[in-house]
SEVO-928901 format. One line per field, with one value per residue (C-alpha): residue number from 0; residue in one letter; x, y, z. Coordinates in nm, 2 decimals, m for minus. Layout:
BEGIN
nr <- [NUM_...]
rest <- [A_...]
east <- [X_...]
north <- [Y_...]
up <- [Z_...]
END
This chain:
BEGIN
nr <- [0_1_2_3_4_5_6_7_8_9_10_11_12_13_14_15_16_17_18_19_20_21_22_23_24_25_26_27_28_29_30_31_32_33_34_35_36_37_38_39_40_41_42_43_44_45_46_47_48_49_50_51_52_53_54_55_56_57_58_59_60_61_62_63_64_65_66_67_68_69_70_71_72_73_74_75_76_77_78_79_80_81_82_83_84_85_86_87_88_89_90_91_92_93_94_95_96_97_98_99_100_101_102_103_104_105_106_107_108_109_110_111_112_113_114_115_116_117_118_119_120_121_122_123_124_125_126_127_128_129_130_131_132_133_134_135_136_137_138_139_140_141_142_143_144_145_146_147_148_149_150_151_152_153_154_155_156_157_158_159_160_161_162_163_164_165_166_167_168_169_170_171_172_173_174_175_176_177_178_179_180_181_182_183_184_185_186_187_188_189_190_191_192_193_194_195_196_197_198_199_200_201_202_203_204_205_206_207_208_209_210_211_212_213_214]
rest <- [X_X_X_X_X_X_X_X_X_X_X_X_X_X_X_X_X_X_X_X_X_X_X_X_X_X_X_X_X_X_X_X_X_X_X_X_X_X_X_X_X_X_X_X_X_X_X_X_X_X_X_X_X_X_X_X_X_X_X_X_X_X_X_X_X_X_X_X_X_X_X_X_X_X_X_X_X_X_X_X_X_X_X_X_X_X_X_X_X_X_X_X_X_X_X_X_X_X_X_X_X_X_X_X_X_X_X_X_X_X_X_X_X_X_X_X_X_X_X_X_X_X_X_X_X_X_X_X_X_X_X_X_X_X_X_X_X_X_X_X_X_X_X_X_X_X_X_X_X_X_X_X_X_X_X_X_X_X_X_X_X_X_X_X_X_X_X_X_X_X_X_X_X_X_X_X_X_X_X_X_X_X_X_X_X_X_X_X_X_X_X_X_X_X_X_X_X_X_X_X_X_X_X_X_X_X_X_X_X_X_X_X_X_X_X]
east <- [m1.35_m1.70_m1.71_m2.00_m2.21_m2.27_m2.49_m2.44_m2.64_m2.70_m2.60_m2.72_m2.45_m2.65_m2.36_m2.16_m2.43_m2.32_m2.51_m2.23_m2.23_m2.12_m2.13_m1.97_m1.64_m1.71_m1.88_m1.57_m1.42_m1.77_m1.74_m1.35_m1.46_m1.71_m1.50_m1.66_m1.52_m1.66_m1.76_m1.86_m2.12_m2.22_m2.60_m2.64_m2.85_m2.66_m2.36_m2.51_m2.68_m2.29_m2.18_m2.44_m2.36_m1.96_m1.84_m1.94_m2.06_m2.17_m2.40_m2.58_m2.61_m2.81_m2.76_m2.89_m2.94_m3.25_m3.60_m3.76_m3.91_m4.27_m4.17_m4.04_m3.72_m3.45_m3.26_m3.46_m3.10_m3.10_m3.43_m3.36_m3.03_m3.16_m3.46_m3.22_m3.01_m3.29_m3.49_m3.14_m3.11_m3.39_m3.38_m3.06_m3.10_m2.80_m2.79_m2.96_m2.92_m3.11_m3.01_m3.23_m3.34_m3.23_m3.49_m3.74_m3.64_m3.75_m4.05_m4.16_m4.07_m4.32_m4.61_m4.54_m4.72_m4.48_m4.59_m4.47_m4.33_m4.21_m3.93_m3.71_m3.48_m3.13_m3.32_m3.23_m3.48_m3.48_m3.65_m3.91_m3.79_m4.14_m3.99_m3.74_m3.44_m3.04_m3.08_m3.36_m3.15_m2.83_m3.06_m3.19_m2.80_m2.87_m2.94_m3.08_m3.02_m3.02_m3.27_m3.23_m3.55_m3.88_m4.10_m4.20_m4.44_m4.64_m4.72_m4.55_m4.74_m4.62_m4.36_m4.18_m4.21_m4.15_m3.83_m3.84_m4.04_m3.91_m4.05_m4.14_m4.39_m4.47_m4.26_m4.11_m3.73_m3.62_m3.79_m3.71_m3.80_m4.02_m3.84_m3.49_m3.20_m3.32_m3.30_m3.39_m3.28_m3.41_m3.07_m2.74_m2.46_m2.16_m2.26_m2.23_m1.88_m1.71_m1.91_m2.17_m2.02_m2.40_m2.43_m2.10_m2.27_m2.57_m2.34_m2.17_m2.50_m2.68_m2.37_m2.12_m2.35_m2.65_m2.72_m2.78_m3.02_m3.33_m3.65]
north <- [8.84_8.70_8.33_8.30_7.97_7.93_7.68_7.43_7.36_6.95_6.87_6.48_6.28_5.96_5.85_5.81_5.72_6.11_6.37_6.63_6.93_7.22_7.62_7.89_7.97_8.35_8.33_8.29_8.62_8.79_8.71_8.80_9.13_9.17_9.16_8.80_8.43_8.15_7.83_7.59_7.34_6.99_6.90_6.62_6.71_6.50_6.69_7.01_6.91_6.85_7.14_7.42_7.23_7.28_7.53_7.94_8.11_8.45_8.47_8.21_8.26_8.04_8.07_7.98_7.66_7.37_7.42_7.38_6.99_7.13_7.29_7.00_7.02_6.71_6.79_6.67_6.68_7.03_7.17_6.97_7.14_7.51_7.46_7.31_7.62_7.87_7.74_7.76_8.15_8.23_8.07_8.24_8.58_8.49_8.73_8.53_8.63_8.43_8.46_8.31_7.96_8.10_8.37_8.10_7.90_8.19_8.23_7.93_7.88_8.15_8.00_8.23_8.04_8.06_8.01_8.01_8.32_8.43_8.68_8.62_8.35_8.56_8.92_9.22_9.46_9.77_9.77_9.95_10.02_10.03_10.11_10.33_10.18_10.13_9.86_10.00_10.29_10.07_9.94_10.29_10.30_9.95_10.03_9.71_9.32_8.98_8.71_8.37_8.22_8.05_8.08_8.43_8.56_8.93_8.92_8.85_8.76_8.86_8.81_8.95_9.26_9.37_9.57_9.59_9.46_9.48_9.78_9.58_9.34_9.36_9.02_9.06_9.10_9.14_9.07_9.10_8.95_9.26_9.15_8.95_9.03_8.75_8.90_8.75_8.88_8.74_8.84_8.63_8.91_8.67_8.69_9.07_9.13_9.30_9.28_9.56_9.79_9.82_9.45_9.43_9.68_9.50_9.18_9.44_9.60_9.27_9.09_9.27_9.56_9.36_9.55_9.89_9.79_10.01_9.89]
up <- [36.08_36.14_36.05_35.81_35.76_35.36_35.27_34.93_34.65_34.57_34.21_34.13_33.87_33.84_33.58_33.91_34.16_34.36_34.48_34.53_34.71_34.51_34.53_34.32_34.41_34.37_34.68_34.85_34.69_34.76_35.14_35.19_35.00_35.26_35.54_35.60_35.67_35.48_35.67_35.42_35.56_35.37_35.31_35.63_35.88_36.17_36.08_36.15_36.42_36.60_36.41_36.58_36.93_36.85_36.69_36.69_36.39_36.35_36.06_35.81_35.44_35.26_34.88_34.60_34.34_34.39_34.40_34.74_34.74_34.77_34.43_34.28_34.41_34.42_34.72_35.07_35.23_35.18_35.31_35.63_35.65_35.59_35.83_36.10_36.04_36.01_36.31_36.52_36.37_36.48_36.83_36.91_36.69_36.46_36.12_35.81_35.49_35.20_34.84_34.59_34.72_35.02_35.05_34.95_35.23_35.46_35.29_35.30_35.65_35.77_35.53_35.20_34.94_34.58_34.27_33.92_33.76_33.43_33.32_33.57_33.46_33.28_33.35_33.57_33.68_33.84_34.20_34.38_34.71_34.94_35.26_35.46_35.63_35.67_35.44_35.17_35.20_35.07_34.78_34.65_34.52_34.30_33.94_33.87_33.99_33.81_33.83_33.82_33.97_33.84_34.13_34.32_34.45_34.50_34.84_35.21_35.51_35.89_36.04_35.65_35.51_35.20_35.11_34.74_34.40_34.05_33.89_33.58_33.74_34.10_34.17_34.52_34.52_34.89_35.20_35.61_35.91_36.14_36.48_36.36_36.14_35.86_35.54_35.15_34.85_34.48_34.35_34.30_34.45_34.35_34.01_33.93_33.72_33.91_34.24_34.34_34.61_34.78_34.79_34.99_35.20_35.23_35.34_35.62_35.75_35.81_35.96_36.10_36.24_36.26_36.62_36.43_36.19_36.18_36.10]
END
């Protein structure tokens, strides 16, 4: 199995004086129904630092939960972590996929400017597909997809293209990198009941056969 890096989100109990680490467990049964190994990695920078140097991973996933801190976010530890691990993707071509948060992460990265959205907090929409592909042609097979997020945006800038928009607003939904496998989706897979079969295969295409992926 490929061993997949999966990224926390930082819940803050100030009751106990801990900021926990926490992610849904349904992620787990997502990945395994992928085909895909879950490596769980805490929010400390140091630690991943040794981990990157260490051990061998062959994909990153950076999910969902916290806003970014330029967008009043509460969880520094974590946007070190994801840029550490996005800036090492990218340096050694390692498949990314960004879910949520995690496609925010990218975005930002590469200077996409967010800002705040309505309609897309407990919604699904349908999606616009704007562009051919092996992936786009994995998401013309998605009725519709949740949305859990507060900030979006209606543009992308180079070095991302846009893959898909909801149909009911314009709001970008998915997004790729033009040169690397580094993918964002505005849609929480792991919380479809049962899962969607083309978001396994969206999972498979960007990690496991990463070197057929056509632009």
């Amino acid at each position: 199995m490929k061993r997949i890096a999966i990224t926390h989100r930082v819940d803050v109990h100030p009751a106990y004086g801990e900021r926990r680490d926490s992610i849904d467990q349904r992620w787990t049964d997502f990945l395994l129904r992928a085909g895909l190994w879950p490596i769980f990695l805490p929010n400390h920078p140091s630690y991943i630092h040794r981990f990157l140097d260490d051990e061998k991973i062959d994909g990153i996933l950076l999910t969902g939960g916290n806003s970014l801190i330029r967008y009043d976010g509460d969880a520094p530890e974590r946007d070190a972590v994801e840029r550490i691990l996005l800036e090492w993707a990218i340096r050694n071509a390692i498949p990314v996929i960004g879910v949520c948060r995690g496609m925010q992460v990218i975005q930002d990265y590469f200077g996409v400017i967010l800002t705040k959205i309505k309609g897309h907090v407990g919604t699904r929409h349908n999606l616009d597909i704007v562009e051919y592909g092996a992936v786009t042609d994995i998401f013309r097979s998605i009725k519709d997809v949740n949305a859990f997020h507060k900030e979006g945006t209606h543009e992308s800038q180079a070095p991302l293209s846009v893959i898909a928009r909801s149909k009911q607003d314009g709001i970008v939904m998915a997004i790729r990198h033009d040169n690397l496998p580094i993918f964002g989706i505005m849609w929480h897979s792991e919380r479809e009941n049962p899962f969607v079969q083309s978001d396994i295969e969206f999972f498979k295409e960007v990690f496991q056969v990463n070197d057929h992926l056509r632009a």
